[in-house]
C-alpha positions in Angstrom: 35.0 -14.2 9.7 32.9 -11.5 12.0 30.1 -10.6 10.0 27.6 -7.8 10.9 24.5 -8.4 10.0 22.1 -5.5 9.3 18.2 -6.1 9.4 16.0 -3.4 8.7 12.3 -2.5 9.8 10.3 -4.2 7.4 12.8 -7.6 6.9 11.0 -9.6 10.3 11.9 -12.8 8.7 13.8 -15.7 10.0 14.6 -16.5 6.0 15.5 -13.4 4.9 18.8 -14.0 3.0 21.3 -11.5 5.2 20.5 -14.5 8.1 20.6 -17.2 6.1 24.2 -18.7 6.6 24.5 -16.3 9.8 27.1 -18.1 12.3 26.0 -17.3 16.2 29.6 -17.8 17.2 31.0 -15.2 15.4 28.1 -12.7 13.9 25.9 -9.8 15.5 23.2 -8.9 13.8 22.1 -5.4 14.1 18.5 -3.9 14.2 18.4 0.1 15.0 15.3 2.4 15.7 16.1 5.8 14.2 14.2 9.2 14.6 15.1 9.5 10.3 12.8 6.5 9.6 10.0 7.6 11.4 10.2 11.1 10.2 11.2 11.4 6.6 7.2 11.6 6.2 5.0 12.2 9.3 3.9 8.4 9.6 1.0 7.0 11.1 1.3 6.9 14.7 -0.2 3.1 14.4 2.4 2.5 11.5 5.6 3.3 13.6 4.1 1.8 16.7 3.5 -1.7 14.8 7.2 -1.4 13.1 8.9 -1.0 16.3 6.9 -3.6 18.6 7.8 -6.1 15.8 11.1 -5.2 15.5 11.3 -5.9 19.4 9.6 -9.1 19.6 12.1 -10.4 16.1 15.0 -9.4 18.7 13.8 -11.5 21.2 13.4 -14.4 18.6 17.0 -14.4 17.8 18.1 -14.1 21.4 15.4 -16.8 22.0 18.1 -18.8 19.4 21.1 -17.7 21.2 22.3 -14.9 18.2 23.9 -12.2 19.6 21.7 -9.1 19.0 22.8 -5.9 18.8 19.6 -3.4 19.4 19.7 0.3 19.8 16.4 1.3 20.6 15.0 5.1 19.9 15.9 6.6 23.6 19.2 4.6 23.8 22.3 7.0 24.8 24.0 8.3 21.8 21.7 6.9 19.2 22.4 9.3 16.1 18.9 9.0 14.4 20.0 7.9 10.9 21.0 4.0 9.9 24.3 5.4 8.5 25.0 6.5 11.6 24.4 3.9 13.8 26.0 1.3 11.4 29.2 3.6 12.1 28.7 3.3 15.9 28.3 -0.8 15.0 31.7 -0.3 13.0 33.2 0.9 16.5 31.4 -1.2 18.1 32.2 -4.8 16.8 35.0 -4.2 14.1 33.3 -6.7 11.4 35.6 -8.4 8.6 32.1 -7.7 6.7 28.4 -6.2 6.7 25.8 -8.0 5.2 22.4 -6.8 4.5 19.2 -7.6 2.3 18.0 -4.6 -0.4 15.4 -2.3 1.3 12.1 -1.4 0.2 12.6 2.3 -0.7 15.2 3.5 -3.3 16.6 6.3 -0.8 18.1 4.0 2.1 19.4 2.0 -1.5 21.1 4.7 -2.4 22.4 5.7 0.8 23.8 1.5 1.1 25.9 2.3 -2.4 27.9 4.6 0.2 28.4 2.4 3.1 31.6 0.2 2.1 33.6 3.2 1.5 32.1 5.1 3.9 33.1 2.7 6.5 36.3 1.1 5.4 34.3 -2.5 5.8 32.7 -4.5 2.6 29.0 -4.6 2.5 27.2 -7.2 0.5 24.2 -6.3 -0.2 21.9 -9.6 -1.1 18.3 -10.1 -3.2 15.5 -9.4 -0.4 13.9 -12.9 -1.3 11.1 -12.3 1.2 9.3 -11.9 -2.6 8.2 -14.8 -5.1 10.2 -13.1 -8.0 13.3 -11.0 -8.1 14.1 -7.8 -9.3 15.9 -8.7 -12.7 13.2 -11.7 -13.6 10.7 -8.1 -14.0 13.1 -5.9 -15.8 13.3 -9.2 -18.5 10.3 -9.5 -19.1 9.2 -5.5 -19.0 12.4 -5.2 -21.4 10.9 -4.0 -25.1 7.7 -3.8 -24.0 5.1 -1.5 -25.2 3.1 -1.2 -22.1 3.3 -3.5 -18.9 0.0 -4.2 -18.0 -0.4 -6.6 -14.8 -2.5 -9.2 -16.5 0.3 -10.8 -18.4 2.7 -10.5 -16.1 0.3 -12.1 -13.6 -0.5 -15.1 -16.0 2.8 -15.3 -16.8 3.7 -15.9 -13.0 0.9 -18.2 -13.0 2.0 -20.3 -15.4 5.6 -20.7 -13.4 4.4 -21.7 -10.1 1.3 -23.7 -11.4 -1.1 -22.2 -9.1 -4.7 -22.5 -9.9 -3.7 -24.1 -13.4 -4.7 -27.3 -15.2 -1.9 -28.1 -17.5 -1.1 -25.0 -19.5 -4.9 -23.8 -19.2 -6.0 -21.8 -15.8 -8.2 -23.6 -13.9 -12.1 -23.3 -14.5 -11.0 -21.6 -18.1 -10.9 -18.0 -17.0 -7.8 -16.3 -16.2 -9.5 -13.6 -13.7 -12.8 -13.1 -12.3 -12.8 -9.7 -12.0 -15.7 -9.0 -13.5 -17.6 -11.4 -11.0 -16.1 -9.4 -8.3 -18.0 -6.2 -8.2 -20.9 -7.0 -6.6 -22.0 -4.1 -4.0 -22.8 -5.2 -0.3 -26.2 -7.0 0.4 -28.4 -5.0 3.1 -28.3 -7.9 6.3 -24.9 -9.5 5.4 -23.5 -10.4 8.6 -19.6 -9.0 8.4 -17.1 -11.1 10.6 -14.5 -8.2 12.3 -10.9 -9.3 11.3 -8.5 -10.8 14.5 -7.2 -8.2 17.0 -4.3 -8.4 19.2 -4.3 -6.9 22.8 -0.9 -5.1 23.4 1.6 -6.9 25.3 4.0 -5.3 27.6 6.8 -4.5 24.7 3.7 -3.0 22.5 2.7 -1.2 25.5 6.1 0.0 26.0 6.4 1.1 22.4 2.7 2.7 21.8 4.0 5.0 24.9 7.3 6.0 23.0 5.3 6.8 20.2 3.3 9.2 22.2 6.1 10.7 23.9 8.3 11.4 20.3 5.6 11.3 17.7 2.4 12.1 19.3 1.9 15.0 16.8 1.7 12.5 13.8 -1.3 12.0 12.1 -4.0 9.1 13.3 -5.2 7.8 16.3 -2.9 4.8 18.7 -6.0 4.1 21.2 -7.0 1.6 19.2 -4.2 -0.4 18.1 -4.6 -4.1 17.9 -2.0 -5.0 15.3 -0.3 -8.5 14.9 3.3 -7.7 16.4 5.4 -11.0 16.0 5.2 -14.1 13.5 3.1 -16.4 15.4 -0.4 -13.6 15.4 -0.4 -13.0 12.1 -0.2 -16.6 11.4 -3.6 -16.7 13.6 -4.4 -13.5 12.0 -3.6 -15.2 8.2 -6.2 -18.7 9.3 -8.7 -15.8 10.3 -9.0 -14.5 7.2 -9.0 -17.8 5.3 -11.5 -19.3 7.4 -13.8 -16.3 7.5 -13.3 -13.7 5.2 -11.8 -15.3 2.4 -15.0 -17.0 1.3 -17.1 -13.5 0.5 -13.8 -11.5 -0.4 -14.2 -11.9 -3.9 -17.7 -10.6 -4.6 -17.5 -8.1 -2.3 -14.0 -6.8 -2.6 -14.7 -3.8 -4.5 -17.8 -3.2 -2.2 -17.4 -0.3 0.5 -20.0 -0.2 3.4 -20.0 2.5 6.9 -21.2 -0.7 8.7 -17.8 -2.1 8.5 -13.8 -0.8 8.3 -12.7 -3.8 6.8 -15.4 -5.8 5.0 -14.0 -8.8 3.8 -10.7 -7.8 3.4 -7.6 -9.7 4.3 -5.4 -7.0 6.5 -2.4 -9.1 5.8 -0.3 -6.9 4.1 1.2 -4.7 6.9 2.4 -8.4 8.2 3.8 -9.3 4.7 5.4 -6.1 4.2 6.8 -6.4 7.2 8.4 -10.1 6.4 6.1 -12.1 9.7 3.9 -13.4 6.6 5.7 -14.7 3.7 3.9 -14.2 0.0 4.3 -18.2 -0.6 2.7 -19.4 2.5 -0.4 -16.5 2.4 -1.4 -17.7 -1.4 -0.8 -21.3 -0.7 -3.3 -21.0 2.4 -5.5 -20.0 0.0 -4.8 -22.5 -2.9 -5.6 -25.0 0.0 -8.7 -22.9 1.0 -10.4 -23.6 -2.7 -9.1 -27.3 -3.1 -11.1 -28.3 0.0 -14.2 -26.2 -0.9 -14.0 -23.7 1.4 -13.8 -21.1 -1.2 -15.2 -20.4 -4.1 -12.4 -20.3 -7.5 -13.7 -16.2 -7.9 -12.6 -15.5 -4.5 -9.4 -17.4 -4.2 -8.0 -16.3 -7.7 -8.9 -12.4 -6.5 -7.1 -12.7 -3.8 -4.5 -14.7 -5.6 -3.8 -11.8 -7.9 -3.2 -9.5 -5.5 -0.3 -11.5 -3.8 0.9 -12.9 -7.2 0.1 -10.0 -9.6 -0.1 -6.8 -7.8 2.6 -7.0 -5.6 4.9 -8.6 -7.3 4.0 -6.4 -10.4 4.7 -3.2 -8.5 7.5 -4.2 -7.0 8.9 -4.6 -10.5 7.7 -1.4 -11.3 9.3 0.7 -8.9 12.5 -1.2 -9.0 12.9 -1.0 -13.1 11.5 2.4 -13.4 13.3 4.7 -10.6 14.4 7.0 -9.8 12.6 8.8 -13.1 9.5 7.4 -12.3 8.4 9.6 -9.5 8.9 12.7 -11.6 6.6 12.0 -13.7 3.2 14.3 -14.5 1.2 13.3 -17.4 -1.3 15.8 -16.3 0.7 18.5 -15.0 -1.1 18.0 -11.7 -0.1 21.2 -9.4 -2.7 21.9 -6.6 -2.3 21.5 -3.0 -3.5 18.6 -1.0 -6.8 19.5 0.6 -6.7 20.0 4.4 -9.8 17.8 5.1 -7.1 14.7 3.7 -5.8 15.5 7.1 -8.8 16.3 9.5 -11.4 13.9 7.8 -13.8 17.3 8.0 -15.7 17.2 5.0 -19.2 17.2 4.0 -18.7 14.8 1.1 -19.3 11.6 3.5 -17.7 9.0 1.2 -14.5 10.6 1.8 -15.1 12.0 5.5 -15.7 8.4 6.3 -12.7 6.7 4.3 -10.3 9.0 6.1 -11.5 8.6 9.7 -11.4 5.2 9.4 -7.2 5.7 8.1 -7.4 7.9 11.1 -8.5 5.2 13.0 -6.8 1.8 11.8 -3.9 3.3 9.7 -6.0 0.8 6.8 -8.4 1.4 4.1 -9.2 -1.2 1.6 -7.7 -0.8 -1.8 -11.1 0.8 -3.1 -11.4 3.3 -0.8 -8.1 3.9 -1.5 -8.4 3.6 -5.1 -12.0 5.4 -5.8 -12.5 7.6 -3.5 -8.8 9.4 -1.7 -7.2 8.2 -5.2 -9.8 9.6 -7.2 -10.5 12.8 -5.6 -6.9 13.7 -5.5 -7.0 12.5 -9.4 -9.9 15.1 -10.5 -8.6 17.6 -7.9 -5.2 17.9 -10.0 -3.4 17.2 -6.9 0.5 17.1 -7.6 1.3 13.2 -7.3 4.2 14.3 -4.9 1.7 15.0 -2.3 -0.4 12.7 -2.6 1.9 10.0 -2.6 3.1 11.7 0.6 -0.2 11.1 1.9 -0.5 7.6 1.1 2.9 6.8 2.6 1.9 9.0 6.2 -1.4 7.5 6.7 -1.2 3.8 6.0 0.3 0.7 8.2 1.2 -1.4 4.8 2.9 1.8 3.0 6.7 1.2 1.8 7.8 3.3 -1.0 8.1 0.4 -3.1 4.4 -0.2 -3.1 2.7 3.0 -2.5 4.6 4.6 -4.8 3.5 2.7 -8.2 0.2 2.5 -6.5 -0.5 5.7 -6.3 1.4 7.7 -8.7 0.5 5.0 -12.0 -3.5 3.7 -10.6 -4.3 6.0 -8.8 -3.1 9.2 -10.4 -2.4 7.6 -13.9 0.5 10.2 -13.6 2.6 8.1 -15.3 0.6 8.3 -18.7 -0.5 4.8 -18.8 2.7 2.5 -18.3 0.9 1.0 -15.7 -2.7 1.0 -16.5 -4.7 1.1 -19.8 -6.9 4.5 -18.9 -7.1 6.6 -15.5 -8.8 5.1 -13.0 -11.6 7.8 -12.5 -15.2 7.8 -11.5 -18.3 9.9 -10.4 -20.9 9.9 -7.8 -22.8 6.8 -9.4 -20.1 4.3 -9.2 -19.5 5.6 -5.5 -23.8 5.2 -5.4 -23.4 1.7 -7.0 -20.6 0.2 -4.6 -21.6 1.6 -1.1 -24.0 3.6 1.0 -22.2 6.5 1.8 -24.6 9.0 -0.7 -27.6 8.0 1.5 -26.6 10.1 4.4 -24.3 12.5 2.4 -24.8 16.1 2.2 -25.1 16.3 -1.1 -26.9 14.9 -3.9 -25.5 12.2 -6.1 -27.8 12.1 -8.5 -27.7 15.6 -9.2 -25.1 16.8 -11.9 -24.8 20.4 -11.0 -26.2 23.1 -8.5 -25.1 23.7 -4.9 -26.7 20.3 -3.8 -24.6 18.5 -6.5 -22.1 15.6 -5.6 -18.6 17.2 -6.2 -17.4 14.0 -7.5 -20.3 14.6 -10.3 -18.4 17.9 -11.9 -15.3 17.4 -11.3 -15.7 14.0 -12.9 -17.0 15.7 -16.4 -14.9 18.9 -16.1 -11.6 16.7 -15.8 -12.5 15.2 -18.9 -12.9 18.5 -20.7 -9.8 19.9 -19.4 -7.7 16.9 -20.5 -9.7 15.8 -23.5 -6.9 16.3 -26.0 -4.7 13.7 -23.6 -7.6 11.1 -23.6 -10.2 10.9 -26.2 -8.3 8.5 -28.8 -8.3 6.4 -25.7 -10.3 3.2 -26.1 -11.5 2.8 -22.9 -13.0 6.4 -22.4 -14.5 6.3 -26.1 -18.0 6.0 -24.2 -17.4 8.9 -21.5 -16.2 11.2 -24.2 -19.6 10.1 -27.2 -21.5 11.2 -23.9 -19.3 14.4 -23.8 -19.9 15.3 -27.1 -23.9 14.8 -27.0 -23.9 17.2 -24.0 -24.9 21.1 -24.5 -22.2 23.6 -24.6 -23.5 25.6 -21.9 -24.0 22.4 -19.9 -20.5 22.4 -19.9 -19.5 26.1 -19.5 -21.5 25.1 -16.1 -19.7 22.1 -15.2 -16.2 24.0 -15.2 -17.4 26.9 -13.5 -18.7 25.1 -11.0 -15.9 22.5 -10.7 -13.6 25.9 -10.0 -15.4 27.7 -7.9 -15.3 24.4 -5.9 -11.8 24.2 -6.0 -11.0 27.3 -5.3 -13.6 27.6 -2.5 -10.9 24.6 -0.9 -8.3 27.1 -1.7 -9.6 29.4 0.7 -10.5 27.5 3.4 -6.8 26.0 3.7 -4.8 23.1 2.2 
């Protein structure tokens, strides 16, 4: 039996169960670069730069092998820039008995595979993408009847399956997360090791030009591209991290700091989004890291959760919950996206400096992500659609699969709390606490109001009035809204007045 064998963007992995039983006598596997990939949103030049070098260097793994690769590359003759069309040129091409693919990451190309069989007169099988530590319908069974879905449970649940940092039934050192140890802001004097770069090779050089020439109008900057672009640098890039990040990561992860882009932060997950890094080998690198002492149980178990729990848990997410899920609004968010999201021109320099460094790296950390893009957007009242645009543009590990819940349940809470317990939302003072972006901003943090008055600071309290009827039975804000109700009512005939004329004053100047 010919089988064709289809391998998308972000499945880079030798496992991945469409090669699995692949016979090189008889099978082609096809890998296609396609102008409707890279343009459905405006990605990060970086982002489509890394996705196609990798791509490249996985063909030349399989050739390495002696499989018989079929790759249509962007500028090849007749390329019809869409995967449904270039699987019909395959069809032509190679007249499979069979296609065989693994699910994709984003629920559009899965609906578009639905069509593919009759659309081209061959059976497709379409397999479980097991480049993940659980599958889709292990999720939906446990989210099935439940009331909400927080991570936590799901997390300990998983913990409890693979036995990782557990003694017996019982997690190991009696906590089940050290989140609360976590939070510490950056010391002044801590020396911050830079995460591994990789010099562009010949392909990578080949591709960053391509890029240029078709995308060069995409936001973010190439010049400094350093990505890992096969399997065997992110592996060096994966022992880099364990051996000199992953000891401070936990303490400081929620820590943001303009003396350093990354901080302690792993940068692994473009690689395991991508399939070079697979989620069982990154946390058992770190399982190892703590049983010989070279980390601490706080920073291994953070990390831990955000392999295990996180993405995992929003995988499941996205999977159980769409298509409906993305239409969601608990807030009836409707305003623009501000232009400085684009430009990084802003005088508030928490977020002027979170955004040039996406400009720069296609990366933020998940609290610059989280706190301050996530949280602006949130008091804004951005509509979630664009922001979750944003999100996807601007960011090297962004699949819909992930951003998505991300953004539109943490970030934006806009599905009303199916996947977090209260809105993630913050002023100036936490942004004060956790970095030292006020000291050279513009404006003052610790002022509530007036023209010298952190934005964050009013917008934080005037989002709370305007949606107090949707949150104040809330257990978690109980203390935000006692504070609320102490405070003067023209103290807050202020705060909104000046939390419009803000908004409005971005308005004019152009979203």
């Amino acid at each position: 039996m010919k089988t064709l064998r289809f391998v998308l963007g972000d499945q880079l992995n030798r496992q991945i169960s469409s090669l699995r039983d692949l016979d090189p006598a008889t099978d082609v596997v096809l890998m296609v670069e396609v102008v409707e990939e890279n343009t459905y949103v405006r990605h990060h030049k970086q982002k489509i730069a890394l996705v196609l070098s990798a791509m490249r260097h996985f063909a030349e793994e399989l050739r390495a092998e002696q499989i018989n690769v079929d790759y249509v590359y962007l500028d090849s003759e007749g390329n019809r820039g869409s995967f449904s069309g270039e699987l019909q040129r395959a069809v032509e091409r190679h007249w499979p008995d069979r296609i065989v693919v693994a699910e994709p990451g984003e629920w559009r190309v899965w609906q578009k595979m639905q069509q593919w069989s009759s659309q081209f007169g061959v059976p497709v099988e379409i397999r479980a993408n097991d480049h993940f530590l659980t599958d889709r319908e292990a999720f939906a069974r446990w989210a099935n009847g439940r009331k909400n879905l927080r991570m936590e449970f799901f997390y300990r649940n998983l913990r409890r399956k693979t036995g990782w940092l557990m003694d017996g039934d019982q997690p190991v050192g009696g906590q089940w997360n050290y989140d609360l140890q976590n939070r510490k802001p950056l010391p002044k004097g801590l020396s911050i090791p830079q995460p591994m770069r990789f010099a562009p090779d010949s392909i990578t050089r080949e591709v960053i030009r391509l890029v240029g020439r078709h995308f060069g109008d995409h936001f973010g900057d190439l010049s400094g591209f350093g990505w890992a672009v096969n399997r065997s640098q992110a592996l060096l890039a994966l022992q880099d991290f364990i051996q000199n990040r992953l000891p401070n990561f936990g303490k400081y992860q929620d820590a943001m700091s303009s003396a350093s882009d990354v901080l302690f932060h792993s940068t692994l997950s473009p690689y395991l989004n991508l399939g070079l890094l697979t989620p069982n080998e990154v946390c058992r690198a770190a399982l190892r890291a703590y049983e010989s002492g070279e980390a601490a149980l706080a920073s291994v178990e953070g990390f831990l959760r955000q392999i295990l729990g996180w993405r995992e848990y929003v995988r499941g997410v996205y999977w159980t919950f769409m298509p409906d899920y993305a239409r969601s609004n608990f807030f009836a968010a409707q305003r623009p996206l501000p232009a400085f999201y684009w430009t990084g021109e802003t005088e508030m320099n928490c977020l002027r400096h979170a955004i040039r460094v996406t400009q720069r790296n296609a990366y933020a950390h998940h609290i610059q992500r989280l706190m301050l893009t996530g949280n602006f957007a949130l008091l804004a009242g951005v509509a979630p659609a664009l922001v979750e645009e944003w999100y996807l543009v601007v960011y090297a590990d962004a699949f819909d699969w992930v951003e998505l819940p991300n953004t539109h349940g943490m970030a934006l809470f806009a599905d009303g709390g199916l996947m977090a317990s209260k809105p993630y939302l913050a002023s100036g003072a936490y942004i004060n606490r956790m970095s030292d972006y006020c000291h050279t901003c513009a404006f003052d943090v610790k002022q509530k109001l007036g023209e010298k008055a952190c934005p964050f600071n009013y917008l934080y309290w005037n989002f709370l009035l305007q949606h107090q009827r949707r949150l104040c039975n809330n257990p978690r804000m109980t203390t935000a809204y006692q504070v609320l109700r102490k405070m003067p009512e023209e103290q807050k005939q202020q705060i909104c007045h000046q939390a419009q004329h803000f908004l409005d004053a971005l308005i004019a100047e152009g979203w």
